[in-house]
C-alpha positions in Angstrom: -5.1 -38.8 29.5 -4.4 -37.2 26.3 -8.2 -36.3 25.6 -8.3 -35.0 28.8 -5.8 -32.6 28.1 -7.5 -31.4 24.8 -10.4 -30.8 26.8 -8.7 -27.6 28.7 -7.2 -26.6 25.6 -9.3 -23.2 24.3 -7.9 -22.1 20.8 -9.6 -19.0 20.9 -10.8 -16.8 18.0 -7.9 -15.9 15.6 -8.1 -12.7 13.7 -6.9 -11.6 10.2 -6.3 -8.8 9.1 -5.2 -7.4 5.0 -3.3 -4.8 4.0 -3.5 -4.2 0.1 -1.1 -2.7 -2.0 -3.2 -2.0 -4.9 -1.9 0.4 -8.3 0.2 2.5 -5.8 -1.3 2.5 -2.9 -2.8 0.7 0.3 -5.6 -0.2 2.2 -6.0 -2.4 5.6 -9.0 -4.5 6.0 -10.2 -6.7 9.0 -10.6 -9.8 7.7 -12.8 -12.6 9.1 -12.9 -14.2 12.6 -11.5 -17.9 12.9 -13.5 -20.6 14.1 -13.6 -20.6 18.4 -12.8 -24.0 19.7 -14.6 -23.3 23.2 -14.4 -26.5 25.7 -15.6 -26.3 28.9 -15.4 -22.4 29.7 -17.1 -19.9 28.9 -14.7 -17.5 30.0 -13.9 -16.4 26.3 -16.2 -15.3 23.8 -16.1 -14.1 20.3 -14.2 -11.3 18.8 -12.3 -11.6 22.4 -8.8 -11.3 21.2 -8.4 -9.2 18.4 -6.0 -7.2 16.3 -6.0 -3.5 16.6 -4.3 -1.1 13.9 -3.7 2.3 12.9 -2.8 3.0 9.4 -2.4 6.1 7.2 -3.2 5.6 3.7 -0.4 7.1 1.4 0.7 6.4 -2.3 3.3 3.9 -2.8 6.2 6.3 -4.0 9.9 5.5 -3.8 11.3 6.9 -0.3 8.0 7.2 1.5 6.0 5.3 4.7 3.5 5.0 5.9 2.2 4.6 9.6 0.4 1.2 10.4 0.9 0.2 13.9 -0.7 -3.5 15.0 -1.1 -4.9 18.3 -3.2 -7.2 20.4 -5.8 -6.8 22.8 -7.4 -9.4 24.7 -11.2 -8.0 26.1 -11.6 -11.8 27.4 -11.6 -12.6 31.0 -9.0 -15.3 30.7 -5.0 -15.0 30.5 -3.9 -16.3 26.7 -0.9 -17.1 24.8 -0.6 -14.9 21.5 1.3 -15.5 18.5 1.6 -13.6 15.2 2.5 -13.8 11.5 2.0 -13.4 7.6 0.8 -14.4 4.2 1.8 -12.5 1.2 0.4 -12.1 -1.9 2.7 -10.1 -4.3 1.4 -9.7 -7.9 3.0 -8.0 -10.5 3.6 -7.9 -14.3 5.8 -10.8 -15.8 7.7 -8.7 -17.4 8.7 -6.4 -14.7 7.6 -3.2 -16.0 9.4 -3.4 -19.7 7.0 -2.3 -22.1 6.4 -4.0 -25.6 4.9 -2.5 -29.0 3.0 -4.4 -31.4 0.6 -3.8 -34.4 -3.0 -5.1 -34.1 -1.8 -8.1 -35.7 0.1 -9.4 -32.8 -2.3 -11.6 -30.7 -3.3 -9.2 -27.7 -1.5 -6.3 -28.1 -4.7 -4.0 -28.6 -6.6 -4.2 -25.3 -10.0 -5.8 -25.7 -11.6 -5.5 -22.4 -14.6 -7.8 -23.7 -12.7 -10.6 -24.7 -11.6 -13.3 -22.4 -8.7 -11.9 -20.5 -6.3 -14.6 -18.5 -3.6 -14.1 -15.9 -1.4 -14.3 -18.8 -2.9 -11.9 -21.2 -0.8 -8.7 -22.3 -1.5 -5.8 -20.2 -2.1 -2.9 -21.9 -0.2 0.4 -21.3 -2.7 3.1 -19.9 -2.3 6.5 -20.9 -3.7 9.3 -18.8 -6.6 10.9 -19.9 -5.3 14.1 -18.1 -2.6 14.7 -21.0 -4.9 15.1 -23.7 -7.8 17.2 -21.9 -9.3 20.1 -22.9 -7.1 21.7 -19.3 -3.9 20.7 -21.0 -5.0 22.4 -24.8 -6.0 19.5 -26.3 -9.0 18.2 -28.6 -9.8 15.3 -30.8 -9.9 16.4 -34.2 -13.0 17.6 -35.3 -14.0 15.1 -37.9 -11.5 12.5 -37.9 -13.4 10.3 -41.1 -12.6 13.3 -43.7 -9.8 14.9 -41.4 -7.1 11.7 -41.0 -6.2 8.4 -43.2 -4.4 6.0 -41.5 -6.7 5.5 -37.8 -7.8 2.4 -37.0 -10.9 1.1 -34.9 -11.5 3.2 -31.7 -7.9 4.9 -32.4 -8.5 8.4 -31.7 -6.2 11.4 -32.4 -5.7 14.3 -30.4 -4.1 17.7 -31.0 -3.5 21.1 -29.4 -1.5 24.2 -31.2 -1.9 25.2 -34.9 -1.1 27.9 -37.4 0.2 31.2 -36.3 0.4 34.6 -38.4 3.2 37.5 -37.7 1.1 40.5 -38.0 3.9 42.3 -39.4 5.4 40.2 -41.9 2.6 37.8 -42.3 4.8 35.0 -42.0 3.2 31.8 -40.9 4.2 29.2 -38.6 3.2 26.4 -36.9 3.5 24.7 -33.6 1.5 21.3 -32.9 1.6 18.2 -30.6 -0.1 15.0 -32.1 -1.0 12.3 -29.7 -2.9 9.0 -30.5 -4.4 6.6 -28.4 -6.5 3.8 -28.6 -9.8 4.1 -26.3 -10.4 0.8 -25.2 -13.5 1.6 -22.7 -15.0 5.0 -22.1 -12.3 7.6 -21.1 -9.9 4.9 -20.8 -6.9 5.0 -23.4 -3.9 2.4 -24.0 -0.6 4.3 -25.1 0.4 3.4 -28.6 3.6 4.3 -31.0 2.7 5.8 -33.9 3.7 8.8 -36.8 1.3 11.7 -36.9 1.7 13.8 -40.4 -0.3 17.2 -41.6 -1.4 16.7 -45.5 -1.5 20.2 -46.3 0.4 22.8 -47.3 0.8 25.5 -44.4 -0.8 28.3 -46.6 -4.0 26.1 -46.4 -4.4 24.8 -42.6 -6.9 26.7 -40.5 -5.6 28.3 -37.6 -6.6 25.3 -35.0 -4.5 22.5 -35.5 -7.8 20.3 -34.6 -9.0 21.7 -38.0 -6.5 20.2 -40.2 -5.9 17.3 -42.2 -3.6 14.5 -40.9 -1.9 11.2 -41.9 -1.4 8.8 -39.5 1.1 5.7 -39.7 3.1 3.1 -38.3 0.6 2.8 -36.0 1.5 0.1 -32.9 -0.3 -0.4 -29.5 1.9 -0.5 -25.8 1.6 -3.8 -23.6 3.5 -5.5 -20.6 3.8 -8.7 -22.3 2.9 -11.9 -20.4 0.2 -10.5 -18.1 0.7 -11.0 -14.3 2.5 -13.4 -12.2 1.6 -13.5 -8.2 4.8 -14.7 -5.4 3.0 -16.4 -2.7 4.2 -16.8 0.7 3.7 -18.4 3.9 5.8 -17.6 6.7 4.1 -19.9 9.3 1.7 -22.9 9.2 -1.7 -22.3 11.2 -3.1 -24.4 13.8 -6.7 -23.0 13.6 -9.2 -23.7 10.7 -9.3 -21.0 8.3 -12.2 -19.3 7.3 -13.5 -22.3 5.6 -13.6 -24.2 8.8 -10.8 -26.3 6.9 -7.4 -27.2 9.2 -5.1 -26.0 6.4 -1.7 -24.5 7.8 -2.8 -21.3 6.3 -5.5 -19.4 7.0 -7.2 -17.0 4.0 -4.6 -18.4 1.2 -6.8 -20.8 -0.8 -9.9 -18.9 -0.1 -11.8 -16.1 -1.8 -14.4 -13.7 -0.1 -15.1 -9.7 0.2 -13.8 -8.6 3.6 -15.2 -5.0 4.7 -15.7 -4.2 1.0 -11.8 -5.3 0.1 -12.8 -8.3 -2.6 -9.7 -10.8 -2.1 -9.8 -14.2 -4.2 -6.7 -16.4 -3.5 -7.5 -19.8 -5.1 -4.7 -21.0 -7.0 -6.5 -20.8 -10.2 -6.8 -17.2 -10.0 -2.9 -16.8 -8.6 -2.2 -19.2 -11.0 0.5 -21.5 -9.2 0.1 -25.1 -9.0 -0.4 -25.3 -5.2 -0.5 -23.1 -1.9 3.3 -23.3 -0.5 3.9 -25.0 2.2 4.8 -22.4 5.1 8.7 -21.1 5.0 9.6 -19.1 8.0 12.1 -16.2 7.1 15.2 -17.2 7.6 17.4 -14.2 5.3 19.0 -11.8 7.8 17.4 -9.2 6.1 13.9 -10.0 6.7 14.5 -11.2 10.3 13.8 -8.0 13.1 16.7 -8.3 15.5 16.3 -5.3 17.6 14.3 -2.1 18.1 13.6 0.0 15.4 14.6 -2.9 13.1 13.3 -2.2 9.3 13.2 -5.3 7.2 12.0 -6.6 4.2 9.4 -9.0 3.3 10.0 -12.7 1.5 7.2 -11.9 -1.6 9.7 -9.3 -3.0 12.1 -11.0 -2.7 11.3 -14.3 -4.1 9.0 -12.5 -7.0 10.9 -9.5 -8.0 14.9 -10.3 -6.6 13.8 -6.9 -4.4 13.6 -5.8 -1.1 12.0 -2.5 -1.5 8.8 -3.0 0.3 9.6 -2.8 4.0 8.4 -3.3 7.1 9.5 -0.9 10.1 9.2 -2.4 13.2 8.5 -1.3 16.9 10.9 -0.7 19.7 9.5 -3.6 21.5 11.1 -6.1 19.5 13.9 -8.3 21.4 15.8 -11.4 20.4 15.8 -14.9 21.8 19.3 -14.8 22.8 17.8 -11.7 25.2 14.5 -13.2 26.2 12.5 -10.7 28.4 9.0 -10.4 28.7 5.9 -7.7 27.2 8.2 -7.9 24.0 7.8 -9.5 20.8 9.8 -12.3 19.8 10.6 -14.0 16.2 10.9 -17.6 16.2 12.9 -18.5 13.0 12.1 -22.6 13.3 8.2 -21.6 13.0 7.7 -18.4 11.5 5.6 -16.6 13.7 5.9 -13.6 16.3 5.5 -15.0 19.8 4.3 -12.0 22.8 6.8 -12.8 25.4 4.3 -13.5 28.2 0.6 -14.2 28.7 -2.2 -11.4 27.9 -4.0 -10.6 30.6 -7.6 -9.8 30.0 -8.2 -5.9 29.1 -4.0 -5.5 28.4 -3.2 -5.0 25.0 0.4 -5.9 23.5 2.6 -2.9 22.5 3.0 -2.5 19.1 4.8 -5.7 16.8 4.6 -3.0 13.2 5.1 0.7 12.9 5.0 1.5 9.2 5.6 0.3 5.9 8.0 1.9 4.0 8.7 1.8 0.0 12.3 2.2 -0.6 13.7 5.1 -2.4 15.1 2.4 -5.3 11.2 1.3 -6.1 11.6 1.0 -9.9 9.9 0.4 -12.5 9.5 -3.4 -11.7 6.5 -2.3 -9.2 4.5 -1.0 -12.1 1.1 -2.1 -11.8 2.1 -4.0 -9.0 -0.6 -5.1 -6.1 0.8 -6.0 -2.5 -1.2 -7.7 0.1 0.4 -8.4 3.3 -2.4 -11.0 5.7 -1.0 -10.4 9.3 -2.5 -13.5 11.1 -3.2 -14.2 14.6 -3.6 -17.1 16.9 -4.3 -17.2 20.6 -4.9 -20.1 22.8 -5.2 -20.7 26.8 -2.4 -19.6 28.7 -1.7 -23.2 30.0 1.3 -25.0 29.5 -0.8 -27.9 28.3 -2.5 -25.2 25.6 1.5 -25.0 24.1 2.3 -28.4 23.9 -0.5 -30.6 23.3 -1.3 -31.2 19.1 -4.8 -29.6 20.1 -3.2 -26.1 21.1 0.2 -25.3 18.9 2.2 -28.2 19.3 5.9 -26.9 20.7 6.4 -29.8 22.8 9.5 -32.2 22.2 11.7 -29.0 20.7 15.3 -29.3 20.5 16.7 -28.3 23.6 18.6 -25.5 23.5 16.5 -24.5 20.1 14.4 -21.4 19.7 11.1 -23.0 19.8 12.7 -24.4 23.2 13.8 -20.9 24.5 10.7 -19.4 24.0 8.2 -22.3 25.2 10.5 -21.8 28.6 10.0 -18.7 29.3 6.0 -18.8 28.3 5.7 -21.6 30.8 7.7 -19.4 33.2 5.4 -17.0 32.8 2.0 -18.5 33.7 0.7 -17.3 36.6 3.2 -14.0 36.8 
């Protein structure tokens, strides 16, 4: 009886999709299709229930958002059950955006791009190339082997001002800024500390500051010491194969890949944890929409940064499970994922679940560097009661009566049919 019952189960194509927080800003991929589990109908084919979004691209600056609305559409022939939810990769520097100085005798502290760099290597400080251009009234020195003492290997010195002469009195004074840097890679400079002195007596500098003769001391490179650290999370455990074709409870954590020319690699070596976590459903209040409009926060921040500045804002079409209704979107705190309140008929799409992310006004310094990628997940199966409850569809039967899961299995089941 109970393979019977598989065989009407369809878990039909699930679809990923990324949003990268990378150096400031963001980007939202589609990621790949899950693995179809097609028995006996033929009614649903690939790429038949998919994730749709809208996103606008905007720099990740304290008190902005930006719009990225998801939903689901089903272009199937066949009513299905939809469910949705997230993986988060946070990474950001280990030491939160406080900056170090060291000479080059400290292990790391001058950035070598060819050497073997690890999770855990220093980070150097970058320096924009834009404050020492030509635009901004700076140039290198002119000949920096007979113009300064004191610069070390691919240190460079730049400079902008010099002498000036009173016509009148033919008093002389000078006005200079002195900038080093060490050039690491082409047009690519790592801040440094350092003490910039002329060596000669004003009556003998040329009127160009590039032109004169410096000493430079004391000279120490900028780092984030400790390299990155990444704060995985899992808010729900998956019942299809990911892309691997491998029954994990997650679905691109653990892999690596290039999705619509997005590279992604989440092996653990490369987020350097000892394991994928097991999947914790939100459970703080503030993560947790409650109602319409409801703008929360995300675990990763939390749980890698004692934040909540990145934020989700969420759609009018949220309700709770104490207020069941259907075409809404429900959050199921004993599972983790975002259950559409009824089934999806074919060529209806969802209302939205997201609006906008939004980067609170209190982003600090703690985000420097940082990269955020949020995987919204989907799952869909038959819109049978069988599909919910069986282990070969997602499982809910035997819930606690009177639970969430319960609640919401209730009024799917209710549903079928309407």
């Amino acid at each position: 009886m109970k393979e019977r019952k598989k065989k009407k189960l369809l878990a039909i194509a699930a679809l990923l999709a990324l949003v990268a927080v990378i150096s400031g800003t963001f980007a939202w991929i589609t990621s790949q299709q899950q693995r179809i589990n097609r028995v006996e109908s033929a009614a649903v084919v690939d790429d038949s229930v998919t994730v749709n979004e809208k996103w606008e691209p905007k720099p990740m600056v304290p008190g902005t958002e930006a719009t990225k609305e998801v939903s689901v559409t089903n272009t199937g022939n066949a009513n299905v059950f939809v469910r949705v939810s997230y993986e988060e990769v946070l990474k950001h520097l280990a030491s939160k955006g406080v900056v170090s100085h060291g000479d080059n005798t400290v292990t790391g502290a001058k950035y070598d791009p060819s050497a073997t760099n690890t999770l855990t290597s220093h980070v150097p400080v970058k320096y924009s190339a834009d404050k020492i251009s030509a635009t901004n009234g700076f140039s290198e020195v002119t000949d920096p082997s007979t113009q300064v003492t004191g610069l070390e290997a691919d240190t460079k010195l730049f400079v902008k001002g010099g002498l000036t002469i009173d016509p009148t009195t033919s008093e002389r004074s000078v006005s200079y800024e002195a900038v080093v840097v060490h050039e690491y890679a082409t047009g690519e400079y790592q801040a440094m500390q350092y003490t910039v002195t002329p060596t000669e007596a004003i009556a003998d500098r040329a009127v160009a500051a590039k032109d004169w003769k410096f000493a430079v001391s004391d000279l120490k490179y900028s780092y984030y010491a400790g390299g990155y650290q990444n704060a995985v999370m899992n808010w729900a455990k998956s019942s299809l194969p990911n892309k691997d074709n491998t029954l994990t409870g997650h679905a691109l954590l653990g892999t690596t890949g290039n999705r619509h020319g997005v590279d992604y690699d989440y092996t653990i070596g490369t987020l350097g944890i000892a394991s994928i976590p097991t999947p914790t459903p939100a459970a703080d209040a503030d993560q947790v929409p409650l109602a319409n409009n409801d703008v929360k926060g995300v675990q990763a921040d939390k749980i890698g940064l004692s934040k909540n500045h990145i934020r989700i804002g969420y759609s009018t079409d949220i309700t709770t499970v104490a207020a069941l209704t259907a075409t809404k979107w429900v959050y199921n705190k004993d599972d983790g994922w975002f259950y559409f309140t009824e089934p999806l008929k074919p060529s209806v799409t969802t209302p939205d679940l997201l609006k906008k992310l939004i980067y609170d006004k209190d982003l600090g310094g703690e985000y420097t560097n940082a990269t955020y990628d949020l995987v919204v997940k989907m799952e869909a199966i038959q819109a049978t009661e069988e599909a919910l409850k069986d282990s070969a569809g997602w499982d809910l039967d035997g819930a606690t009566s009177g639970s969430d899961t319960d609640t919401i299995v209730q009024q799917l089941v209710a549903r079928i049919g309407a």
